[in-house]
C-alpha positions as CSV (number, residue, x, y, z in Angstrom):
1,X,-28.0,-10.3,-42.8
2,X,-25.2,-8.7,-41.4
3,X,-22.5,-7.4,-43.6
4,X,-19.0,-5.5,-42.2
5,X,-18.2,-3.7,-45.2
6,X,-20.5,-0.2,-45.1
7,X,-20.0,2.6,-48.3
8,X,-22.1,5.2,-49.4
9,X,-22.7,6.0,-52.7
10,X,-22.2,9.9,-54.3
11,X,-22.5,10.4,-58.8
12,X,-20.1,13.4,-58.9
13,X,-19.6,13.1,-63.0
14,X,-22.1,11.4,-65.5
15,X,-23.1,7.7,-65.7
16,X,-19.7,6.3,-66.3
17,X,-17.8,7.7,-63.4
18,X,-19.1,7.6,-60.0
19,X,-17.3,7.9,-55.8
20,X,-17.9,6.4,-52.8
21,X,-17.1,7.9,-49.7
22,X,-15.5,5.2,-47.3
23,X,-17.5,6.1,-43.5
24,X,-14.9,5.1,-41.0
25,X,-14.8,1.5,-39.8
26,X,-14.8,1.0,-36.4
27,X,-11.4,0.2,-35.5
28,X,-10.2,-3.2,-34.4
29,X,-8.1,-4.5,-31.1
30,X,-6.3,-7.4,-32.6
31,X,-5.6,-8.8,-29.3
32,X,-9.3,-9.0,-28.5
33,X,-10.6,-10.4,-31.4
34,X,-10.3,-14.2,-30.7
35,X,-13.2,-15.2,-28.8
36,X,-13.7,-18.4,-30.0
37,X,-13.8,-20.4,-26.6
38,X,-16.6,-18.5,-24.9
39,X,-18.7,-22.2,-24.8
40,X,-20.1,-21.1,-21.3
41,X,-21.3,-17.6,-22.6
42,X,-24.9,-17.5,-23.2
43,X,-24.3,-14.9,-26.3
44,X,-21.7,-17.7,-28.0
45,X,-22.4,-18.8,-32.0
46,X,-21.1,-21.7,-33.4
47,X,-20.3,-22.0,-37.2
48,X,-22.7,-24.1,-39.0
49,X,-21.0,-23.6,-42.1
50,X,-19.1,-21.6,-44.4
51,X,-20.2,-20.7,-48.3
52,X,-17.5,-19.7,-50.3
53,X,-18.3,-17.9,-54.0
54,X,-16.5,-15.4,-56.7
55,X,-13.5,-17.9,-56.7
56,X,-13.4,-18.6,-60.4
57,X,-9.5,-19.9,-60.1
58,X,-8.9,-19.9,-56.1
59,X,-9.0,-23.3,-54.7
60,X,-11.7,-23.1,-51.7
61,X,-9.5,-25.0,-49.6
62,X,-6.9,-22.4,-49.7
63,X,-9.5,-19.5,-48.9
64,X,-10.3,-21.3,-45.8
65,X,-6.4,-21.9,-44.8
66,X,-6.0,-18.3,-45.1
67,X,-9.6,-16.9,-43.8
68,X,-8.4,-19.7,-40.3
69,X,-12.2,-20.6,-39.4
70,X,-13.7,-23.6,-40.1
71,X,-17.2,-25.2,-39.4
72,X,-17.4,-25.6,-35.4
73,X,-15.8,-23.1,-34.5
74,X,-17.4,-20.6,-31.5
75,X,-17.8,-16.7,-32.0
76,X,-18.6,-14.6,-29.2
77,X,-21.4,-12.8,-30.7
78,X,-21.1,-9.3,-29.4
79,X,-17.5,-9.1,-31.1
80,X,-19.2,-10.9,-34.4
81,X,-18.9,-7.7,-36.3
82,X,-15.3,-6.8,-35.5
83,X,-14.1,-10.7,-35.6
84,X,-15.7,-11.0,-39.2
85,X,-13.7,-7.8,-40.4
86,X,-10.7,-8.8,-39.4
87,X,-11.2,-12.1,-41.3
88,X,-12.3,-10.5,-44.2
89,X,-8.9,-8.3,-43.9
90,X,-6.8,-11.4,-43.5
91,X,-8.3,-12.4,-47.0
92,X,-7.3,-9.5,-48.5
93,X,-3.6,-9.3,-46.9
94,X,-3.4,-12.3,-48.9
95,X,-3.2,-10.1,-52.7
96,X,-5.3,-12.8,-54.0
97,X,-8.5,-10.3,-54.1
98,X,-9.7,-7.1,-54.7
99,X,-12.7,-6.7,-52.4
100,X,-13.7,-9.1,-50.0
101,X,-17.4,-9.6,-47.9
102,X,-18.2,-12.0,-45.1
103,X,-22.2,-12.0,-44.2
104,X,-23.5,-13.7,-41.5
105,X,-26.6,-15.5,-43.0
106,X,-29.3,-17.9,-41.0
107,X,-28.9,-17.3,-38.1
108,X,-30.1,-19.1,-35.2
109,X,-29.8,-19.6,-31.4
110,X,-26.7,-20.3,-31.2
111,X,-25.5,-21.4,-34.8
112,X,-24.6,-19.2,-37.7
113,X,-24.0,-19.3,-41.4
114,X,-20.9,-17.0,-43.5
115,X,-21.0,-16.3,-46.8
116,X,-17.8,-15.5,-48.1
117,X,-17.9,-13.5,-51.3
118,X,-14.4,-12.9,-52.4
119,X,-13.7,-10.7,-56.4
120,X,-10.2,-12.1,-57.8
121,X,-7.7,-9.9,-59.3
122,X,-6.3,-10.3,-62.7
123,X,-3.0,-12.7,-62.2
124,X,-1.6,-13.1,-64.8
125,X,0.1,-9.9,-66.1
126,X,2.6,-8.9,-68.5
127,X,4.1,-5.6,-67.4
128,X,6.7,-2.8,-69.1
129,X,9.1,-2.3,-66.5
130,X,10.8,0.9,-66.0
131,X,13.2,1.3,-62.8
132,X,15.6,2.9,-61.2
133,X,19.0,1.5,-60.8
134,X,19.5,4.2,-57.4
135,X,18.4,3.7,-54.3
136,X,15.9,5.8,-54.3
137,X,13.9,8.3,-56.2
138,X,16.3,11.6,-55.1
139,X,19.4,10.0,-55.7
140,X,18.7,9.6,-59.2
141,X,16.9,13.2,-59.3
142,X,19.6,14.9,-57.5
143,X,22.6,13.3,-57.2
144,X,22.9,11.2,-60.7
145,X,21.1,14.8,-62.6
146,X,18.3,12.4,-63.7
147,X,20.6,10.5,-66.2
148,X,18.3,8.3,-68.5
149,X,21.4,5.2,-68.9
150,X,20.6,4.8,-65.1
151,X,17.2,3.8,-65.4
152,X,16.2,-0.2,-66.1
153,X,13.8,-1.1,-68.5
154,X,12.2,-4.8,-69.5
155,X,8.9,-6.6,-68.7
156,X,7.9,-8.9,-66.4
157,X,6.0,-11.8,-66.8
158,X,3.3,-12.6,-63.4
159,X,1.5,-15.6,-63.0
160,X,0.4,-14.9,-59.0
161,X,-2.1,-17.8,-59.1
162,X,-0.6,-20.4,-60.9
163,X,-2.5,-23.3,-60.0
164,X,-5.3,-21.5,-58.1
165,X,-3.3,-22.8,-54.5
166,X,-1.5,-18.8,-54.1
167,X,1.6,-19.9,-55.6
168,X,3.5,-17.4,-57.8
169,X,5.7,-17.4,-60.7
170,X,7.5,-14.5,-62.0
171,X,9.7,-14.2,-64.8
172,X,11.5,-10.4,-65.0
173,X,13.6,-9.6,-68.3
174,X,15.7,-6.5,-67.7
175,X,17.6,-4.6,-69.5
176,X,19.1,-1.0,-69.2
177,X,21.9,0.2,-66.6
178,X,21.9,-3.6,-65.1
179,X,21.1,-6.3,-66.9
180,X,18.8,-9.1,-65.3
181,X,17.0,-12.2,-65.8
182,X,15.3,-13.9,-63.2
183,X,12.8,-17.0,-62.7
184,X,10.9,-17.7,-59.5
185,X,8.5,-19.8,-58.0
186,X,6.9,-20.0,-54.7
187,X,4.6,-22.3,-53.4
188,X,3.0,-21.6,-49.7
189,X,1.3,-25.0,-49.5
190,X,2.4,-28.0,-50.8
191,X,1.0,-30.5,-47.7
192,X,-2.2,-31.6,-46.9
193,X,-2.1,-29.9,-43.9
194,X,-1.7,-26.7,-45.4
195,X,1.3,-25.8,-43.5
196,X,4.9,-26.2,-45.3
197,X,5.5,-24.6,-48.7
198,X,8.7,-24.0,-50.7
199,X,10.2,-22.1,-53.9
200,X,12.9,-21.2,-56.3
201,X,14.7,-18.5,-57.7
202,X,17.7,-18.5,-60.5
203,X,19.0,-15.1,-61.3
204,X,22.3,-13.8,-63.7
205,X,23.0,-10.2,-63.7
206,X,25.7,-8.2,-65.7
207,X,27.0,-4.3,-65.1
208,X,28.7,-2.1,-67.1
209,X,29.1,-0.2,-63.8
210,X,30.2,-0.8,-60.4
211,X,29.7,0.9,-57.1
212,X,33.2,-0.1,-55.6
213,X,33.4,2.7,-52.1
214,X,32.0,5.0,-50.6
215,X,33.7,8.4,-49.8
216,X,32.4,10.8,-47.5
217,X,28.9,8.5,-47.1
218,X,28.6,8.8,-50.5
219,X,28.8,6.1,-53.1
220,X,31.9,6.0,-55.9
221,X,31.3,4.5,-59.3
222,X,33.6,3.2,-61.8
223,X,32.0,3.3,-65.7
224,X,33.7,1.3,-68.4
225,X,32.4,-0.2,-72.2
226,X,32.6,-4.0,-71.3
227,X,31.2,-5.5,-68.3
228,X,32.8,-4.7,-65.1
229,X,30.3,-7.2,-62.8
230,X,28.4,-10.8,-63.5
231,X,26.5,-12.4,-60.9
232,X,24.7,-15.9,-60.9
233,X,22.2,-16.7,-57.8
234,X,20.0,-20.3,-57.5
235,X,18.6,-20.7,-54.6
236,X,15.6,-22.8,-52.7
237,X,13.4,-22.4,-49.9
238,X,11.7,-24.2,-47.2
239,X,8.6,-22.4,-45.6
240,X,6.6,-23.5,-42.6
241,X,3.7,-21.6,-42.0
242,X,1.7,-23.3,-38.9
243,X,-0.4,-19.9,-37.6
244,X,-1.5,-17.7,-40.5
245,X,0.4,-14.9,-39.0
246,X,3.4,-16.8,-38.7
247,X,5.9,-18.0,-40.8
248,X,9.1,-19.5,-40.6
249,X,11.6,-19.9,-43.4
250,X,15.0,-21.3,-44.5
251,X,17.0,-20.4,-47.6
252,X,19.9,-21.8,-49.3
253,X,21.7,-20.2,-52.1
254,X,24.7,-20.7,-54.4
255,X,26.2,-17.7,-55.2
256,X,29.2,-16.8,-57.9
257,X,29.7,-13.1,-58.1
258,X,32.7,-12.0,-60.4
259,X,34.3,-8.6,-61.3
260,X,37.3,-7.2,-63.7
261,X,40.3,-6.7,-61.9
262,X,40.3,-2.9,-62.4
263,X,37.8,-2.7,-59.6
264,X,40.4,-4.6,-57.2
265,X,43.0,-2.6,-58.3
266,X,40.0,0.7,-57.7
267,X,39.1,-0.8,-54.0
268,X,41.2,-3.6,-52.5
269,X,39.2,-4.4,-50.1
270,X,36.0,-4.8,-52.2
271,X,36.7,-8.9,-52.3
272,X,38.0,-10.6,-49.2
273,X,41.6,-11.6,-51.1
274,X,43.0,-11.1,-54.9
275,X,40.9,-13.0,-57.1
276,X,38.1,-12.0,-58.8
277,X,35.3,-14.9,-58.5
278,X,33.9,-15.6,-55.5
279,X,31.5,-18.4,-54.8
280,X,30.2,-19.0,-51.7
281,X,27.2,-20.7,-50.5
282,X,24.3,-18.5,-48.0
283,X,22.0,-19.9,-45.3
284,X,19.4,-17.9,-43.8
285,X,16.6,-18.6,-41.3
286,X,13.8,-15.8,-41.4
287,X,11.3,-15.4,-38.8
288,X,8.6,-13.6,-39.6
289,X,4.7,-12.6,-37.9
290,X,2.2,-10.5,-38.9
291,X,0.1,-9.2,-36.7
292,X,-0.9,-5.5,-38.6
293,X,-4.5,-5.4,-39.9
294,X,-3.7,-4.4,-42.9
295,X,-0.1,-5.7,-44.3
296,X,0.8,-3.5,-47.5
297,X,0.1,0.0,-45.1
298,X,-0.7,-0.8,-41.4
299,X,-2.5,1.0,-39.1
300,X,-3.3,-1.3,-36.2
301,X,-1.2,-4.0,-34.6
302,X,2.4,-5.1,-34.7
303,X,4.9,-7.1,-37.1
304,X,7.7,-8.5,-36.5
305,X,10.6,-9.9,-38.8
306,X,13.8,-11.5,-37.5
307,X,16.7,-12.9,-39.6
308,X,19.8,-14.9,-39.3
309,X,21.9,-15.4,-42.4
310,X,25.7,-17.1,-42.9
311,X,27.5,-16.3,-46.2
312,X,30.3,-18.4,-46.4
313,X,31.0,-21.7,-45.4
314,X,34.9,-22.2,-45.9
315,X,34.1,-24.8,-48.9
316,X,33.8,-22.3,-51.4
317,X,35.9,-19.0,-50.8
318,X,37.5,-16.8,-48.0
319,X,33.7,-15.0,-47.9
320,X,33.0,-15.2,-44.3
321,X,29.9,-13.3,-42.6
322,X,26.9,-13.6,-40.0
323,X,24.1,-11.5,-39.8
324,X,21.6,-10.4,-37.3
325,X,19.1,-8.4,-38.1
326,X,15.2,-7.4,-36.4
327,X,12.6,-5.5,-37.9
328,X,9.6,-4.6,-35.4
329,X,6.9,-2.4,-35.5
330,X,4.1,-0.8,-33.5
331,X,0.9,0.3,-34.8
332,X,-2.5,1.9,-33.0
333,X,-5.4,4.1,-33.6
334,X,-5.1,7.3,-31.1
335,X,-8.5,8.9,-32.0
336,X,-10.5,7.9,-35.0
337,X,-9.1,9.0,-38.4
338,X,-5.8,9.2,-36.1
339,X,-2.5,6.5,-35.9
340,X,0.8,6.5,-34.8
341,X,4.0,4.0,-35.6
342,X,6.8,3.7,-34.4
343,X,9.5,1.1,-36.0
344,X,13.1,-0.3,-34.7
345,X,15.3,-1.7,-37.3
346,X,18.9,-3.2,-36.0
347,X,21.7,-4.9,-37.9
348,X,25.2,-6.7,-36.8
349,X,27.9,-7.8,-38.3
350,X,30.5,-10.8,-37.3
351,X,33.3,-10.4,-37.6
352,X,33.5,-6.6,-38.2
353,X,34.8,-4.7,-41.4
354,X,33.8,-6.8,-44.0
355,X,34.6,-6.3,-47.6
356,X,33.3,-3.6,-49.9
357,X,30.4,-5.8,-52.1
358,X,29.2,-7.4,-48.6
359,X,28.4,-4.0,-47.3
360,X,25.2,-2.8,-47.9
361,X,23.6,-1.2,-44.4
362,X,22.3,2.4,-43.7
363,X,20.9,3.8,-46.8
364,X,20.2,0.7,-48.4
365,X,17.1,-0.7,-48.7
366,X,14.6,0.1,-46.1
367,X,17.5,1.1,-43.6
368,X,17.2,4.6,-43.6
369,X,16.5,7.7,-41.7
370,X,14.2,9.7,-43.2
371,X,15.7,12.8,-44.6
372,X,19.2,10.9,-44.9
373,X,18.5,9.4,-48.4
374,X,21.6,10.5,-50.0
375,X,24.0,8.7,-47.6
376,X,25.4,5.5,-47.1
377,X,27.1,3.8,-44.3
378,X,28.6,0.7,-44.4
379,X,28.3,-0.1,-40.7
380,X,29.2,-2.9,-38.4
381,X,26.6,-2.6,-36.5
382,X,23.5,0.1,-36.9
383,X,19.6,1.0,-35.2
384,X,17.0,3.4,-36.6
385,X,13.9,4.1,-34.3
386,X,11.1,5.9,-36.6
387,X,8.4,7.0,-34.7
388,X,5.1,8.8,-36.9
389,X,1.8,10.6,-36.6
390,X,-0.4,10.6,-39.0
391,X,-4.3,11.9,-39.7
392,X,-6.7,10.4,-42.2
393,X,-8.1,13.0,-44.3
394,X,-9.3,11.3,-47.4
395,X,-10.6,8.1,-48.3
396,X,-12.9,7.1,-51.9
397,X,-13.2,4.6,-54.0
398,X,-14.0,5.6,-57.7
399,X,-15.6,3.6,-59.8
400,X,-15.2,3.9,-63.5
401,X,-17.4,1.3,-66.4
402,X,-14.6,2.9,-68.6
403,X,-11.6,0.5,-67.7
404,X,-11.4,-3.2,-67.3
405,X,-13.3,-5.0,-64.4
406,X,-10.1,-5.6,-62.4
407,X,-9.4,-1.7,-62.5
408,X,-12.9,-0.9,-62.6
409,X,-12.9,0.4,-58.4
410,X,-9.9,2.1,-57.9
411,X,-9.9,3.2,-54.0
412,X,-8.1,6.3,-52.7
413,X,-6.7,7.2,-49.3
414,X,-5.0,10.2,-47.9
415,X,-3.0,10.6,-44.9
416,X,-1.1,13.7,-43.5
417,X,1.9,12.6,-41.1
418,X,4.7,14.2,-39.0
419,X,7.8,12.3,-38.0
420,X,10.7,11.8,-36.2
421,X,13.8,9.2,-36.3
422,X,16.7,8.5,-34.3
423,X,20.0,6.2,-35.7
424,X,23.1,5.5,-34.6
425,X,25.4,3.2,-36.8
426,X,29.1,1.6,-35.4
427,X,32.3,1.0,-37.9
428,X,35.4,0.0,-36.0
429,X,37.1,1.6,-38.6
430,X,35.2,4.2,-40.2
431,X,37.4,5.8,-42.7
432,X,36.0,8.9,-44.6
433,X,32.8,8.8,-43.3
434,X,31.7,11.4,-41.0
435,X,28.5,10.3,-39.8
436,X,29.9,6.8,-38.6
437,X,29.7,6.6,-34.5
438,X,27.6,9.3,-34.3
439,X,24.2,10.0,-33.0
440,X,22.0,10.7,-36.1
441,X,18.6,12.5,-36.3
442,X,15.8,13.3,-39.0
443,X,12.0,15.0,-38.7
444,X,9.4,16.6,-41.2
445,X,6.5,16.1,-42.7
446,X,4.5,14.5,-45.8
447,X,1.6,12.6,-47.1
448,X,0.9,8.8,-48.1
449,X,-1.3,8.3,-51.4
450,X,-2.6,4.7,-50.4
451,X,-4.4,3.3,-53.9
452,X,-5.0,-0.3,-55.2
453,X,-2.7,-3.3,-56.2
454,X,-0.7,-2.4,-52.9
455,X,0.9,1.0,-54.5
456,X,1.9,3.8,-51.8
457,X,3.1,7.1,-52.8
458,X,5.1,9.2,-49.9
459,X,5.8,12.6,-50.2
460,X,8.2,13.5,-47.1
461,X,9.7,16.8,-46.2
462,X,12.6,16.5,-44.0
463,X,15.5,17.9,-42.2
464,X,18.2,16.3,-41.2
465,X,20.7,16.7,-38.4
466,X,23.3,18.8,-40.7
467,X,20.5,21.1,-41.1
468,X,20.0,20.1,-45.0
469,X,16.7,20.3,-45.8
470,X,14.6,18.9,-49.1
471,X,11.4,17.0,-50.3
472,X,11.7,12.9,-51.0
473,X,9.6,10.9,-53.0
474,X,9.1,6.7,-52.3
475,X,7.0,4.8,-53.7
476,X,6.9,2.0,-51.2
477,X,4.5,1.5,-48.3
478,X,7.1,1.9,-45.2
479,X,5.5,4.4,-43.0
C-alpha cells in the first residue's frame, strides 16, 4: 500500500496531548505532474477504480469533480507518488476537509486501485464576530489610538455544506461601528456536468461615520449621532468552472448607496453630481486560475486573477466607471524548506478622477506595499511588484483528546521571510497627496504563523521609502 502523507509521532506532555513532526514532502513541479497519456510507456497504470470513504455529508460525486480522476484514466507510475499528492492537495484546497489520504491499493500490472479517505470539517458554525472597521490591524492600533466604537461585533451564521454538493450559505449579523446584514448563497454545481454554478448575495449597511477624503494620503472622517451612510447591494452570479483550476464568472448587482448632505457639502466631489442617492447597476467578469499547490498559503506554482467590472450604465445615475484590474503570482521551492514569491497587482481607471466613494485603490484591500499601511491613494492607475524569501523553520501538528474532533489536530507552520516591493500609483490630479506619481518602495522582515481552518498570522517589520520604520500585524494569508 502506498500512502503520500508520511508523520512521525513524538508524546512531549502526558496522554492527552501529543506532536507530530511533519518530515518534509518532496516538493512538487505542477507542470510535470500530468502524465496521464503515457499509453506507450511500459511503466503506465490505469485506474481500475476509485473508493471513496469518511464522507458522512459530501456527495461522492462532487469529491470526484474536485479530486479530476476518474476510472480509466493512465498514471505514469514513476510520478505516482507526486501525482497522488497533488490530488490529495486539490481536495483539501477545496475547505471541505481537514485531512485528506489517497492510497494506492491492489495493484497489478498495469491497473491500480485509490482509496480516498477524506475527514470532514464541522460546517455548520455559529461564530461571535469581532472586527475591525480599519483597514488593517495598525491603523486602528496607531492611527484611531485603539478606539473600541471602531471595532464591529455580531455573529455569523455558516452552513459551508449545505446540501453536501460544496455550496455555502452565510448569514453575518453585525453590529458596532457599521451596521450589516448580509445573506449569501453559492452554489459551484448546479449541472450534471459539474461545470456551471451560481449564487446570491443581499446586503444593507448603515454608518454613523463616513470616510469622505483623504488629505495628505490619509483618510478624513466625519462623526455625527444619526446615520450619515445606507447602502443596499443584491446581486447574482453565474460561474463556469470547466478545468478545476479554472473558473470564470459574471456578476450583476443593483446598487443604491445614499448619504446626508453634510458629507456633499464636506467633499463635493464624493458623488458624481448634487444628490444624494445613487443607484447604479455593476457588471463584472472575473477570470480566475489556480494553479498554487496549496491555495490559502502557496508555496509552489502560480495564480492568476483578472477582472473587468462597469459600474454604471446611464439607466440609473451619472455613476460612470471601468475597471481593469490583474492579480498574478509566482511561487517555487529554491532549496528544500526554502520558497520565494513574487506578486504584480495592477489597476486602471476609465475615465480618470472619479468621485470620492468610488475610490478605493492603494491601501485598500490587498493593494498595498508592505510597510505603507497607513496610507491611501486614490489612484487612476497603480502597480505593486512584491517579491519574498522565506525559510521553513517549523512545522507540527498537535494533537489534543481535550477539544472537539474537528479541533482535535491543530497543525502548526513557521516561516521566516525577507521582502521587498516596488509601487508606483498615477492621479492626473493628485491634490494633497505626496506620494501620488512617485516611485514607491518598502523592505523588512517577519514571520507567517500558518495554522488550521485557513488562519495566517504575519508579523512584518518594515521600512518604508520615507525612512518610517515600524512592526505590522495581518491576519490574512497574502505573502
Amino acid at each position: 500500500m502506498l500512502t503520500v502523507s508520511v508523520v512521525s509521532a513524538q508524546k512531549v506532555r502526558g496522554p492527552l496531548v501529543t506532536v507530530q513532526r511533519i518530515e518534509e514532502e518532496p516538493q512538487l513541479d505542477l507542470n510535470q505532474l500530468s502524465r496521464r497519456d503515457h499509453i506507450h510507456d511500459t511503466n503506465y497504470l490505469v485506474v481500475n477504480k476509485i473508493i471513496v470513504t469518511g464522507n458522512k455529508k459530501t456527495k461522492t460525486s462532487i469529491i470526484l469533480r474536485e479530486l479530476g480522476l476518474n476510472p480509466g484514466d493512465t498514471l505514469y507510475a514513476g510520478d505516482l507518488n507526486a501525482y497522488l499528492e497533488e490530488k490529495r492537495q486539490q481536495l483539501l484546497n477545496t475547505s471541505l476537509f481537514l485531512t485528506v489520504h489517497i492510497y494506492s491499493v491492489n495493484t497489478s500490472v498495469h491497473r491500480v486501485d485509490l482509496h480516498v479517505e477524506v475527514f470532514e470539517r464541522l460546517y455548520f458554525l455559529v461564530i461571535p464576530m469581532l472586527s475591525l472597521a480599519d483597514r488593517n490591524f495598525n491603523v486602528w492600533w496607531v492611527q484611531e489610538h485603539r478606539r473600541l466604537d471602531r471595532l464591529n461585533y455580531g455573529i455569523q451564521l455558516y452552513e459551508n455544506n449545505l446540501t453536501g454538493k460544496n455550496d455555502r450559505l452565510q448569514l453575518s449579523l453585525q453590529h458596532g461601528y457599521t451596521r450589516q446584514y448580509t445573506l449569501q448563497y453559492q452554489l459551484p454545481y448546479f449541472d450534471k456536468n459539474l461545470t456551471q454554478g451560481m449564487g446570491l448575495i443581499v446586503s444593507y449597511s448603515h454608518n454613523r461615520e463616513v470616510n469622505y477624503e483623504s488629505e495628505s494620503d490619509k483618510q478624513v472622517y466625519f462623526k455625527s449621532d444619526y446615520f450619515l451612510k445606507q447602502q443596499f447591494t443584491f446581486g447574482v452570479n453565474y460561474t463556469y468552472k470547466r478545468a478545476i483550476r479554472l473558473r470564470n464568472k459574471i456578476s450583476l448587482t443593483y446598487n443604491v448607496y445614499k448619504v446626508q448632505d453634510t458629507i456633499l457639502k464636506r467633499n463635493p466631489d464624493f458623488f458624481p453630481d448634487n444628490n444624494t442617492t445613487q443607484k447604479y447597476l455593476e457588471l463584472s467578469y472575473n477570470f480566475d486560475y489556480v494553479g498554487a499547490d496549496i491555495w490559502t498559503y502557496p508555496l509552489n506554482g502560480f495564480n492568476i486573477n483578472a477582472n473587468l467590472v462597469r459600474k454604471g450604465f446611464g439607466i440609473l445615475g451619472k455613476v460612470n466607471e471601468t475597471t481593469i484590474s490583474a492579480d498574478a503570482a509566482k511561487y517555487w521551492t529554491i532549496f528544500p524548506a526554502t520558497y520565494g514569491a513574487v506578486e504584480f497587482i495592477g489597476e486602471m481607471h476609465f475615465p480618470e478622477n472619479q468621485p470620492y466613494f468610488l475610490s478605493q485603490e492603494m491601501g485598500y484591500y490587498n493593494n498595498y506595499l508592505r510597510g505603507m499601511e497607513y496610507f491611501v491613494l486614490e489612484s487612476d492607475r497603480f502597480g505593486i511588484l512584491r517579491n519574498t524569501l522565506k525559510q521553513k523553520i517549523l512545522a507540527l501538528r498537535i494533537h489534543s483528546r481535550l477539544l472537539p474532533k474537528q479541533f482535535s489536530t491543530i497543525p502548526l507552520q513557521i516561516y521566516l521571510k525577507m521582502y521587498g516591493d516596488l509601487g508606483y500609483s498615477y492621479k492626473k490630479n493628485p491634490g494633497s497627496s505626496f506620494l501620488d506619481n512617485e516611485l514607491l518602495y518598502t523592505y523588512g522582515a517577519g514571520a507567517d504563523v500558518v495554522s488550521f481552518y485557513d488562519a495566517v498570522l504575519r508579523v512584518e517589520y518594515s521600512i518604508n521609502r520615507l525612512g518610517e520604520k515600524g512592526l505590522f500585524l495581518h491576519f490574512k494569508s497574502t505573502f
